[in-house]
N, C-alpha and C positions, 0 to 999 in steps of 0.2 A: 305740340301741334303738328307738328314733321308726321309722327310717329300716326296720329292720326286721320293724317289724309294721306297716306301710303294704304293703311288700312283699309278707308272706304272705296280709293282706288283697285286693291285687290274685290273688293267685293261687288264692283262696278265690272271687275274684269271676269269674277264668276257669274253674273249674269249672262254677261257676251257670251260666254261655253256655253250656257245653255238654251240661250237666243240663237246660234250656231246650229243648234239642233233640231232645229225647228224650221224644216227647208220650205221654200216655195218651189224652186226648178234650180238644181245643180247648185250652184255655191248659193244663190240668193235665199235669206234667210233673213230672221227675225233678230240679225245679231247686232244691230246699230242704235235699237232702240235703246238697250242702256249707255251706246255711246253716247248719241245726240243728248242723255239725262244727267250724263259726268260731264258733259261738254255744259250745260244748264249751271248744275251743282258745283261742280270742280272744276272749274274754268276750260278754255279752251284748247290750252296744252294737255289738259286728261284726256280730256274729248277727243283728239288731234290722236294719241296714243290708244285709246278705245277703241276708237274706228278702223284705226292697220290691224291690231291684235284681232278683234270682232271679224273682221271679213279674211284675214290668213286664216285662222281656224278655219273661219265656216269651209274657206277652201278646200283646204286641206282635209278637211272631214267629206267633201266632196270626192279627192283625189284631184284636187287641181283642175277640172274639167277644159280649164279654157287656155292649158299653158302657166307655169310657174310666172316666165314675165309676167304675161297680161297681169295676172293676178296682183303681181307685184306693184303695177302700176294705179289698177282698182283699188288698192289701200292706199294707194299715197293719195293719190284721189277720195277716197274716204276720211285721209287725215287730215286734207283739205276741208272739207263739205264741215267735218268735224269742228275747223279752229274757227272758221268762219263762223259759223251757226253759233257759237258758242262768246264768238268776240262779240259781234252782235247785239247775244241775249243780255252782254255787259254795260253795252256800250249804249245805245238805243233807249231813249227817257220816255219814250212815248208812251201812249195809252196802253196799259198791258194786251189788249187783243188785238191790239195792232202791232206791237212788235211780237205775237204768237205769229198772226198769220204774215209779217213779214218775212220772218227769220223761217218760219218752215217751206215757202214760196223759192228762198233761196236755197237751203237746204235741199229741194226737189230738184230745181234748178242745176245744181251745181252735182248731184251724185247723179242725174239720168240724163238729160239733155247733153250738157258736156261732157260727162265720161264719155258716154255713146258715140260723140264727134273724136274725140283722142283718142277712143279706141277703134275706131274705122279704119284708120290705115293701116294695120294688124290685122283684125276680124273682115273686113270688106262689108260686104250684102248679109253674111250671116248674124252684124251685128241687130240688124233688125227684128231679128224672133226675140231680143233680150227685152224689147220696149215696154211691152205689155205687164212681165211678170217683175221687171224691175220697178215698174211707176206703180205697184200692188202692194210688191215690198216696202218702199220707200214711202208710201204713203200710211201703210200700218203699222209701220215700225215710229214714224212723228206722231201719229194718232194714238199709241201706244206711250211713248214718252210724253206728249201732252197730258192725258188721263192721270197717268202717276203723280207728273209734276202738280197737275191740279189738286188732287189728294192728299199730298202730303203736308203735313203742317208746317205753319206760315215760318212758328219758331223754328221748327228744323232747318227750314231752308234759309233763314236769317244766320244760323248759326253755321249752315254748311258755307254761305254767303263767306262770311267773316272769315271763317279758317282758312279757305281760296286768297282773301284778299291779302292775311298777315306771312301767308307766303312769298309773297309779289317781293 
């Protein structure tokens, strides 16, 4: 069981590469939407680890635009948005479209509004031009992981369910 959510993990992690690739404006990319879907599938420590990997790439394939820290600190703030969003999707018994639209309201919440505030005392007034193309990203990148997660069949996800749980 090990053996195979290491696996689906690597395969969650080659999405990110190439959700990374796929820029809107300097590091901001399509590379969280397979996070926030391992954070779903593979519980919130995948998710938590998808989200740093997903957004150092996209950086990095950027050249860092904004500073190694900041950056630094953007993932861990994405590993955040990640385990949350993810503990959530576990935890939360409610109506399924209501824990959709809870858990993505927080997710937005948590990667643009409050990055934006932590990262002001760093960036200052400049963090303002990020507002726009990051609430673009962040909202296509859930809209993106919603779509899949609704697609994919109910077994598969019972079964990715299960493998997640007998790790714990």
């Amino acid at each position: 069981m090990y053996l195979r959510k290491v696996t689906l993990t690597a395969i969650f992690l080659a999405l990110c590469i190439v959700g990374a690739n796929v820029k809107i404006m300097g590091s901001i990319a399509l590379d969280s939407a397979p996070a926030f879907l391992g954070a779903i599938l593979l519980g919130p420590a995948v998710g938590a680890f998808l989200g740093v990997f997903g957004h150092l790439l996209s950086a990095m394939l950027a050249g860092f635009p904004l500073t190694l820290p900041v950056h630094l600190i953007i993932g861990v703030m994405m590993a955040a948005c990640m385990f949350v969003f993810g503990l959530l999707r576990q935890r939360l018994k409610w109506r399924q479209s209501l824990v959709i639209i809870t858990t993505d309201v927080i997710g937005y919440l948590i990667n643009v509004p409050l990055e934006l505030v932590l990262l002001y005392p760093l960036l200052r007034q400049g963090i303002f031009a990020f507002f726009m193309p990051l609430t673009l990203a962040t909202i296509l990148n859930l809209v993106l992981c919603e779509l899949v997660n609704a697609f994919l069949p109910q077994q598969l996800k019972q079964k990715l369910t299960a493998l997640t749980r007998r790790q714990r």
